[in-house]
C-alpha positions, 0 to 999 in steps of 0.5 A: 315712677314706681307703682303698686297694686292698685287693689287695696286702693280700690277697696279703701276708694269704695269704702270712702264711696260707701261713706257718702264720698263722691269722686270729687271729694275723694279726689280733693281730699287726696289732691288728685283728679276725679277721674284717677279716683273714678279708674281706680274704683271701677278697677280700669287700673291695675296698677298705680303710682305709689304716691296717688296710692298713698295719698288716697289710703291716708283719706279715712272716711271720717275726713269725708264725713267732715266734708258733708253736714250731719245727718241728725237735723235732715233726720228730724226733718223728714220725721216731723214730715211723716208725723204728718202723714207723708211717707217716704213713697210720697216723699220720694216722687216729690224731690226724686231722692231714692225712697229707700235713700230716705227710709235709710236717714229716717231710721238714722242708718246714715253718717253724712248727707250730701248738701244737694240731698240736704238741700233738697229735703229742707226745701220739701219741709219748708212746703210741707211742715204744716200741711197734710198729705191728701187722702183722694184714694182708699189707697192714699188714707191706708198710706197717712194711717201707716205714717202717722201710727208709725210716728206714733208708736216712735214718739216722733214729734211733728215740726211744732216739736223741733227747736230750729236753733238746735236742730242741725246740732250733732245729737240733737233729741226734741224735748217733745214727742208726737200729737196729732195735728190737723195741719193748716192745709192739703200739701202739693204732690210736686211742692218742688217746680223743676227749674226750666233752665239747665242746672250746670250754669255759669260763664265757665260751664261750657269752656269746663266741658270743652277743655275736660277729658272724656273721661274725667267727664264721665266722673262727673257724670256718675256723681250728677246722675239720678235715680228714679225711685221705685213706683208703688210696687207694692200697690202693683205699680210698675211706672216711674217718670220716664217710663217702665220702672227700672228707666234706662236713666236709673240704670244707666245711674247704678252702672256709673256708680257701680251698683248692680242691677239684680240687687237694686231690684231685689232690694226695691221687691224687699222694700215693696213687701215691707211697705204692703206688710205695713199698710196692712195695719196702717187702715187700723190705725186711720180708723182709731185716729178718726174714732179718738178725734170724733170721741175726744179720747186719745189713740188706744197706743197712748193709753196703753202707753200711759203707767198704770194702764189697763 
């Protein structure tokens, strides 16, 4: 049996992990185990068999990509959904997907998207697509203003301008862009009810769990693991759903997946100060929105758009 460093190895592991490859599909495209691919990117291995080795280094990120669903259709989704009102912050503590997770698909940052993600913001637009978010607070009328002039100045079309036949199709572009829509109703903050029984179930899940090492379970585990997403920062929040926010569940998260900490939270604080950037200008555009409905013109940013304009 003959080994080799396992360092370049690890590299190419953590790129096809940075392509939205889990343990599990970096494993099967390479007919391997999870938990060999798990050792290998947390550097528990110095060494490792050259044929694992070659194997691993022959899967390119494109045969990971092709495992997950294009990213284009989930993109126009959670775009139509801010034409609405709903932001990323809201849309976030409905599904528990990261927030900056979702900013990353809105801006079209991402290659692939993991089925559970997909699946879970199909099901968020399907409850949301013609519904507003609810404006209780001062604070909440500043976060619809901001998403609705962001989709505005964008040119983002509400679900009314999407074609559902095309929508999943690799590059497509709606033929229509954004209008302002009332919506058929106030959307739920939590459209998405938890299931109340476990989500590994089956005839085979407990003997899976007997059988398995310790240690290929733990691969599995930092596949499964999810983060709670930051609170308001910028609003002066500091609380997720399990506690004070990082929760030892979102830590315990970016450690299985080899995340560090201090980033994460520096990230988190950069988002934070964009969003409190934005909101700054979104109270303005919630107030022309209203003026142009009550006075039945359009928003100043259409008109500056229109050829010929001022």
């Amino acid at each position: 049996m003959t080994l080799v460093s396992a360092e370049p190895v690890r590299e190419h592991v953590l790129k096809l992990r940075a392509a939205a490859g889990t343990y599990a599909a970096i494993g099967q495209a390479a007919t391997t185990g999870a938990m060999t691919v798990h050792c290998i990117a947390n550097a528990r291995r110095p060494k490792v068999q050259a044929e694992i080795a070659s194997r691993l280094l022959a899967v390119s990120q494109a045969d990971i990509r092709s495992m997950h669903p294009p990213p284009g259709g989930i993109m126009w989704r959670l775009r139509a959904l801010i034409a609405m009102g709903h932001t990323c912050t809201r849309m976030a503590a409905a599904t528990g997907i990261p927030a900056a997770t979702l900013r990353r698909v809105v801006r079209g940052q991402v290659h692939t998207i993991r089925p559970e993600l997909r699946q879970t913001a199909i099901a968020l637009f399907d409850a949301w697509w013609d519904k507003t978010p609810p404006q209780r607070t001062r604070q909440e009328e500043l976060a619809v203003g901001n998403a609705l002039k962001r989709a505005a100045l964008n040119d983002w079309p509400t679900a009314a301008g999407l074609d559902e036949d095309e929508l999943d199709q690799p590059g497509y572009q709606p033929q229509y862009g954004w209008r302002h829509a009332r919506g058929t109703g106030v959307a739920d903050d939590y459209p998405l009810a938890p299931r109340k029984v476990g989500r590994h179930e089956g005839p085979y899940t407990r003997w899976w769990w007997v059988v398995t090492a310790p240690e290929e379970r733990l691969a599995k585990l930092a596949d499964l693991l999810s983060e709670c997403p930051p609170p308001d920062l910028a609003g002066g929040y500091d609380q997720c759903a399990h506690g004070t926010w990082p929760w030892a569940i979102t830590q315990a998260t970016w450690l299985a997946q080899g995340r560090n900490r201090d980033q994460e939270m520096h990230a988190a604080c950069q988002a934070a100060a964009r969003e409190a950037e934005l909101d700054q200008a979104g109270w303005e555009a919630c107030q022309e929105l209203q003026a142009a409905e009550r006075e039945g013109r359009r928003p100043y940013w259409e008109a500056e758009a229109e050829p010929g304009a001022g």
